[in-house]
C-alpha positions in Angstrom: -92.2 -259.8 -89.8 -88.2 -260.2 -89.1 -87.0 -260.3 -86.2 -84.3 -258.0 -84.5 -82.5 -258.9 -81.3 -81.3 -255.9 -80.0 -78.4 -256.1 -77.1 -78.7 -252.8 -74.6 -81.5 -250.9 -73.6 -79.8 -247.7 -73.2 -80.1 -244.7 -76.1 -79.3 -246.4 -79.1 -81.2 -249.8 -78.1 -84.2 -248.0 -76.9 -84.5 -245.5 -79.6 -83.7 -248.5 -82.2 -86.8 -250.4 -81.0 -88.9 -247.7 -81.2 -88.0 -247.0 -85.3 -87.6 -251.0 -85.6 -91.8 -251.5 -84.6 -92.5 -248.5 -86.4 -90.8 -249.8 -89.4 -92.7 -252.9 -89.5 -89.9 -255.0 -87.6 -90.1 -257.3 -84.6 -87.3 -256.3 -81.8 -86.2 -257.8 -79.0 -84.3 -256.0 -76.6 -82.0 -257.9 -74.0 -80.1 -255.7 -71.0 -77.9 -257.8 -68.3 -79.1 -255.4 -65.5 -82.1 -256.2 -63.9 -83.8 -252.8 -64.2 -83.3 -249.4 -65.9 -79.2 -248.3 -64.8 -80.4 -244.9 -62.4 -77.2 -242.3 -61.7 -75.3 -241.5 -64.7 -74.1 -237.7 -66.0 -76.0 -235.1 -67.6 -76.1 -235.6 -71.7 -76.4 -233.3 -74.5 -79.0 -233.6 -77.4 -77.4 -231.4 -79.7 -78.1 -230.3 -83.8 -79.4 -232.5 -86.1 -80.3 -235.6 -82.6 -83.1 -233.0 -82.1 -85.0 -233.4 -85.0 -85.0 -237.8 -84.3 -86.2 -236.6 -80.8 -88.7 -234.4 -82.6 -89.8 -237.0 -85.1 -90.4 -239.8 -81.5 -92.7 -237.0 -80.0 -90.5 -236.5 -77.1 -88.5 -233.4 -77.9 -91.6 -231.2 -75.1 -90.5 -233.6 -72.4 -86.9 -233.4 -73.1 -87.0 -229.8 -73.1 -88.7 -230.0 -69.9 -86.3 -232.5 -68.4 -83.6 -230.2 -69.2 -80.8 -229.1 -66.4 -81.5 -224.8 -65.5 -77.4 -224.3 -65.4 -76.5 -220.7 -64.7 -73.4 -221.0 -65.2 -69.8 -222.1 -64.1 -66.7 -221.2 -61.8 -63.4 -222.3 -62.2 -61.3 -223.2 -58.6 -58.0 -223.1 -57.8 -56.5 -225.7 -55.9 -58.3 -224.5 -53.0 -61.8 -223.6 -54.3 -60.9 -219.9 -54.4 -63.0 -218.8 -57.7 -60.4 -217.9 -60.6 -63.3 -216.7 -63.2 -66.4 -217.9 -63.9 -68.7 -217.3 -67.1 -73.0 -217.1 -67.2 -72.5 -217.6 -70.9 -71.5 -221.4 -71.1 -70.7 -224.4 -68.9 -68.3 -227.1 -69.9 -70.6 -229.6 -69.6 -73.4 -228.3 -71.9 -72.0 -225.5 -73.9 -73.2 -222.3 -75.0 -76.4 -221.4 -72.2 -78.3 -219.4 -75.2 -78.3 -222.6 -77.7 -81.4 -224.3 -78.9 -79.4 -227.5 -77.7 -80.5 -229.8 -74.7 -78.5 -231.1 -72.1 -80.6 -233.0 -69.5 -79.8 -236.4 -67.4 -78.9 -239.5 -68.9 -81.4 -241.9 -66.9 -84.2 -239.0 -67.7 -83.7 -239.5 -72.0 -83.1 -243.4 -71.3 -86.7 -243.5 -68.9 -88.4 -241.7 -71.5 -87.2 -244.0 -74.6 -87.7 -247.3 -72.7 -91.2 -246.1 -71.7 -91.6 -245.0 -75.6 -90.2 -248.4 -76.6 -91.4 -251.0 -74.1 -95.1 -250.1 -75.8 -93.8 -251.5 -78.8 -90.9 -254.2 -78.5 -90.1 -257.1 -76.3 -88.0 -256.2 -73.5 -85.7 -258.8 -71.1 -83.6 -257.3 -68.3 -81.4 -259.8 -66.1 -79.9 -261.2 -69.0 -77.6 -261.1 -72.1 -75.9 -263.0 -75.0 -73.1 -265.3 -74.9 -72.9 -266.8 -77.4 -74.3 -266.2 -81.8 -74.2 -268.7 -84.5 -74.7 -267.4 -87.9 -76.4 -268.7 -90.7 -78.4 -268.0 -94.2 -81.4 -268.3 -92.4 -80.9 -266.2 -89.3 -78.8 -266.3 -86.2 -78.9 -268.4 -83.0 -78.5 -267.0 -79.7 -77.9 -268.4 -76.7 -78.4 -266.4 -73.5 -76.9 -267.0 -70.0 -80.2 -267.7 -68.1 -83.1 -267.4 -70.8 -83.6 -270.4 -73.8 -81.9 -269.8 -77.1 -83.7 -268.2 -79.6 -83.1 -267.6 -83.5 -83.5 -264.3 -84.9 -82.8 -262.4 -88.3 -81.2 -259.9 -86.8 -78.5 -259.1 -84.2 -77.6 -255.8 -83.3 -75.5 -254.7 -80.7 -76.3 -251.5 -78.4 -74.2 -252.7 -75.5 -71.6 -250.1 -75.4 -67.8 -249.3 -75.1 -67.8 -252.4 -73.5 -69.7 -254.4 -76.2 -70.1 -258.1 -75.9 -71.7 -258.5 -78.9 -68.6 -257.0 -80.5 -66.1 -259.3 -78.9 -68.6 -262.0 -80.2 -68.6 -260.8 -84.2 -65.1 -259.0 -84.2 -62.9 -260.6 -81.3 -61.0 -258.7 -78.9 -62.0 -255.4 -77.8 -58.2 -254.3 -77.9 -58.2 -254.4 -80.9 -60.7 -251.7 -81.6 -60.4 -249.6 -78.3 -58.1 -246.9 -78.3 -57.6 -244.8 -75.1 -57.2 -241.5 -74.6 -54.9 -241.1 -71.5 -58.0 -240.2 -69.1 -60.6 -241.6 -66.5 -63.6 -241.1 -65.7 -65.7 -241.4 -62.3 -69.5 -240.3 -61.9 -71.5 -240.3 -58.9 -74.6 -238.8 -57.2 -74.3 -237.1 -53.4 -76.4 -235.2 -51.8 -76.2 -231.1 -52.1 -73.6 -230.0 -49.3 -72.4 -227.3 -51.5 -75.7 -225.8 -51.7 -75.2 -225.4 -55.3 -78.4 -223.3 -56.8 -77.9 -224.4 -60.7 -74.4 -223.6 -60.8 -71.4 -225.8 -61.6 -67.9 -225.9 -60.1 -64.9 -227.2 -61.8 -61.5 -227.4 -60.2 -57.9 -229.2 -61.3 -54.7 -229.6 -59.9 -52.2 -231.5 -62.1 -53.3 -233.8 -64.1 -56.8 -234.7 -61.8 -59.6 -232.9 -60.9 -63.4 -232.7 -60.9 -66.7 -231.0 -62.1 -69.8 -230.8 -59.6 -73.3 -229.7 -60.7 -76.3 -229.6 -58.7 -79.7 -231.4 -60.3 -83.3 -232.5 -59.2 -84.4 -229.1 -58.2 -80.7 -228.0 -56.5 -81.1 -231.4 -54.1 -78.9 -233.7 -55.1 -75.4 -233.5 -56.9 -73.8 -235.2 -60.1 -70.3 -235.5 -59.3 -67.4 -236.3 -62.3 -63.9 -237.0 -61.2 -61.1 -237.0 -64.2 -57.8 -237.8 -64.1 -54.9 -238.5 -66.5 -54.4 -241.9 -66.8 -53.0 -244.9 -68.3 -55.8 -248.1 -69.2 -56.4 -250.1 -66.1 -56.8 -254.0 -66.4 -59.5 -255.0 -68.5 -60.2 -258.1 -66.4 -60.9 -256.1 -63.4 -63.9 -254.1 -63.6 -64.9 -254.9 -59.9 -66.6 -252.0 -58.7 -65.5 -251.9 -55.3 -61.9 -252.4 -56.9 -62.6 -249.3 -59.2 -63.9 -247.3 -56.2 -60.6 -247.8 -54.5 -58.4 -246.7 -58.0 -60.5 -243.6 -58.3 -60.0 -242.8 -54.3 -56.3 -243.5 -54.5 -56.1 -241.3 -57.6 -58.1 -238.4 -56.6 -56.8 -238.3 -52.9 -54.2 -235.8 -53.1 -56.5 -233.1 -54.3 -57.4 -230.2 -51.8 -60.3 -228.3 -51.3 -63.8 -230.3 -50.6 -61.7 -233.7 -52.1 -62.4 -235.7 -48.5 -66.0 -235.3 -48.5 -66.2 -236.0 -52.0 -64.2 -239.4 -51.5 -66.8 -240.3 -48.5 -69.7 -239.5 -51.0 -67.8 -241.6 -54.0 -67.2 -244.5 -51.1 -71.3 -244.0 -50.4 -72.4 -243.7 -53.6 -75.2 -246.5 -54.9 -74.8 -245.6 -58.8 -70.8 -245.1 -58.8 -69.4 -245.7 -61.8 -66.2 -245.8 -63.4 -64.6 -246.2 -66.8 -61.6 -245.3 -69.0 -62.7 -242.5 -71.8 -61.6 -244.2 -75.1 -62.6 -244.5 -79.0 -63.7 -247.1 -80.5 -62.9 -247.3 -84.3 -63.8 -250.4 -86.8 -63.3 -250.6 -90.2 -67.2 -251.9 -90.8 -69.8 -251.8 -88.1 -71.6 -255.0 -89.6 -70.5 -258.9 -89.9 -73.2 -261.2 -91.7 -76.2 -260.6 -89.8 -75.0 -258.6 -87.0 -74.6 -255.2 -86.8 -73.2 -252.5 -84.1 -74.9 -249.4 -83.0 -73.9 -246.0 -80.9 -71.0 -246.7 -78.5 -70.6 -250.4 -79.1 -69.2 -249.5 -83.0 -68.0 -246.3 -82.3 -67.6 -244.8 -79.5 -66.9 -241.1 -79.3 -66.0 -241.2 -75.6 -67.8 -238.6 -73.5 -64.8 -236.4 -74.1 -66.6 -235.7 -77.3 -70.0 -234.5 -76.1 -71.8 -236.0 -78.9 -72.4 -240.0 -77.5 -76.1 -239.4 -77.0 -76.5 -237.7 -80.3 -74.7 -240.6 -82.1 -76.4 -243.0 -80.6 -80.0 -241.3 -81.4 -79.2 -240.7 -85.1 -77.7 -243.5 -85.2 -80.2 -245.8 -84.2 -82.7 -243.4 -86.8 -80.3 -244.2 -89.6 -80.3 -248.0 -89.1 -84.1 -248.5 -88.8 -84.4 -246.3 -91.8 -81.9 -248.2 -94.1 -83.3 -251.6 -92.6 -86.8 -249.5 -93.8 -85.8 -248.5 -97.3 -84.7 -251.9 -97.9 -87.2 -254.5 -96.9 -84.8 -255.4 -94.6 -82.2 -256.8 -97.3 -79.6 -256.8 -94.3 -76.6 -256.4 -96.7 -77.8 -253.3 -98.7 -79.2 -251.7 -95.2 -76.1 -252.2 -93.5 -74.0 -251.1 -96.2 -76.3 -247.7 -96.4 -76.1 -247.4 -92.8 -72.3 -247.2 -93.1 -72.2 -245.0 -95.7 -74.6 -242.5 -94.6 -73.6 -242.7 -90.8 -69.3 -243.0 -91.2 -69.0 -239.1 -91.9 -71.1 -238.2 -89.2 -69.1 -240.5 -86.3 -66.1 -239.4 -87.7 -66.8 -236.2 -87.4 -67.5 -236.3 -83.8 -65.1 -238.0 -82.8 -62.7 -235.6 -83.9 -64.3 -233.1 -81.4 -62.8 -235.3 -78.5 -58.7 -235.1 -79.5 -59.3 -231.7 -81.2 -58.3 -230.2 -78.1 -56.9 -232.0 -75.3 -57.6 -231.5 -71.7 -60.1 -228.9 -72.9 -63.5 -228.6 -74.9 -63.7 -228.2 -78.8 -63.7 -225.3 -80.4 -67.7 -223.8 -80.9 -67.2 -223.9 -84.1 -65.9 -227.6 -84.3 -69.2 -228.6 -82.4 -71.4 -226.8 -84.7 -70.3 -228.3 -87.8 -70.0 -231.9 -86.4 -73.3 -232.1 -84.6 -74.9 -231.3 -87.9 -73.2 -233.0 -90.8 -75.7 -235.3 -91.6 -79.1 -235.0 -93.2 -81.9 -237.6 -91.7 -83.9 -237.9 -95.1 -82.2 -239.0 -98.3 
């Protein structure tokens, strides 16, 4: 049975292991938090990532799981309502679509639980180093022993170690998109009833939705934005960027900065692309955001990183898991889809893609060849 070390237990890592022992494969997932990541914004599960939900058995809990959005207002400056719509909301889309948007640490708890019956899992932990050879690849960890495997594949994000390991320098592959993000939880002081508000002013501004049954919030702050230091991803250094950034902004802006400086599940990040030439080196391989990275601009992460992961599994499948031809399959199967998708995120700057652009990208793929 070969062995798959798998680096990131979020969508694509989770859903990966779950196709990996299905397929016959032995994975090993590896995450450098200590537990499941809680907070996080609502994510869509759109076209053709609802049949691989489907095909896990999950797609009745994830409907049920889903967010009961109304509808939206857009604010002036000063929160005074400028229009609203009960058709679609900007974060999910059209209201009467077969699509599911629900929260992200819902989907992940529900493919970890899926997964962890099936795969090795090690939180607290995470490669530093690989070492490639004919017969498999050595890892070495940064608290755990090293370990050999067949397989490397790296689920670990925009942010992807793995990558920098394989590739080299994530600058070279990242390309930014002139905006940051921030996402937090706070508690409902807007006694929002499934209803989302979404305000700018300038070049900053913010989107609040209620969740959990109306009692807590899901807060995103945006603003236009240059990339910050890569070498300082302190949180409590990020916290104060996001503050500085947001703090001229009117309306409910002060209580929303006490809830950011509160928040235990801030987090922070620029909203960028990644874009490689291959997604494989050897016997290592990337997957969802780690090889290319739509950037939540794009509304389709989540559903890259599901098919995704269904794609891999099912080349590594067809093969025998001949890493060269599965890879190469994976690509070729998988490219038009990503590229696709990410188009929806620069199709239409400072706004959302056009309906039609969405419907066309979340389903140009077919899942059995």
């Amino acid at each position: 049975m070969k062995t798959v070390l798998i680096s990131g237990a979020g969508v694509a890592g989770c859903s990966l292991a779950h196709w990996l022992r299905r397929g016959g494969f032995a994975p090993t997932v590896v995450e450098r938090a200590p537990a499941l990541r809680p907070g996080g914004q609502a994510v869509d599960i759109r076209g053709v990532a609802l049949d691989v939900v489907e095909r896990m058995g999950l797609l009745g809990p994830v409907r049920a799981a889903a967010t009961r959005m109304r509808g939206m207002s857009m604010l002036d400056a000063d929160g005074h309502e400028l229009h609203r719509s009960t058709e679609a909301t900007f974060s999910s889309g059209r209201l009467d679509s077969g699509d599911v948007e629900l929260l992200r640490e819902d989907l992940v708890g529900m493919l970890e639980q899926l997964a962890q019956e099936q795969a090795e899992f090690i939180y607290g932990d995470r490669v530093t180093a690989l070492d490639q050879d004919k017969h498999g690849v050595g890892v070495e960890f940064e608290h755990g022993a090293s370990r050999t495997f067949d397989l490397v594949v790296g689920a670990d994000g925009l942010h992807s170690a793995v990558r920098g390991l394989v590739f080299g320098p994530e600058a070279d592959f990242l390309h930014h998109l002139g905006t940051h993000l921030a996402i937090f939880s706070a508690e409902n002081f807007l006694g929002l009833d499934n209803w989302q508000l979404w305000q700018r002013d300038g070049d900053a501004g913010y989107g609040i939705y209620p969740v959990r049954d109306n009692s807590e919030l899901r807060v995103t702050f945006g603003f236009a934005s240059g990339p910050f230091d890569p070498a300082n991803r302190d949180p409590e250094a990020l916290r104060r960027e996001v503050a500085e950034r947001m703090g001229a902004l009117r309306w409910e802006t002060p209580r929303l900065l006490k809830a950011l400086r509160e928040a235990p599940d801030f987090y922070s990040d620029a909203m960028a692309q990644i874009r490689l030439d291959h997604w494989s080196r050897g016997r290592a391989v990337l997957l969802g955001d780690a090889g290319y990275c739509a950037s939540p601009l794009s509304g389709q992460g989540t559903s890259l990183a599901l098919v995704g992961a269904y794609v891999l599994a099912d080349a590594l499948g067809r093969t025998g898991g001949e890493h060269r031809a599965a890879f190469a399959e994976y690509e070729a199967r998988l490219r038009p889809f990503v590229e696709a998708n990410q188009a929806l995120a620069t199709e239409n700057p400072g706004g959302p893609a056009a309906e039609e652009s969405v419907e066309r990208a979340k389903n140009a793929i077919t899942l059995d060849v």
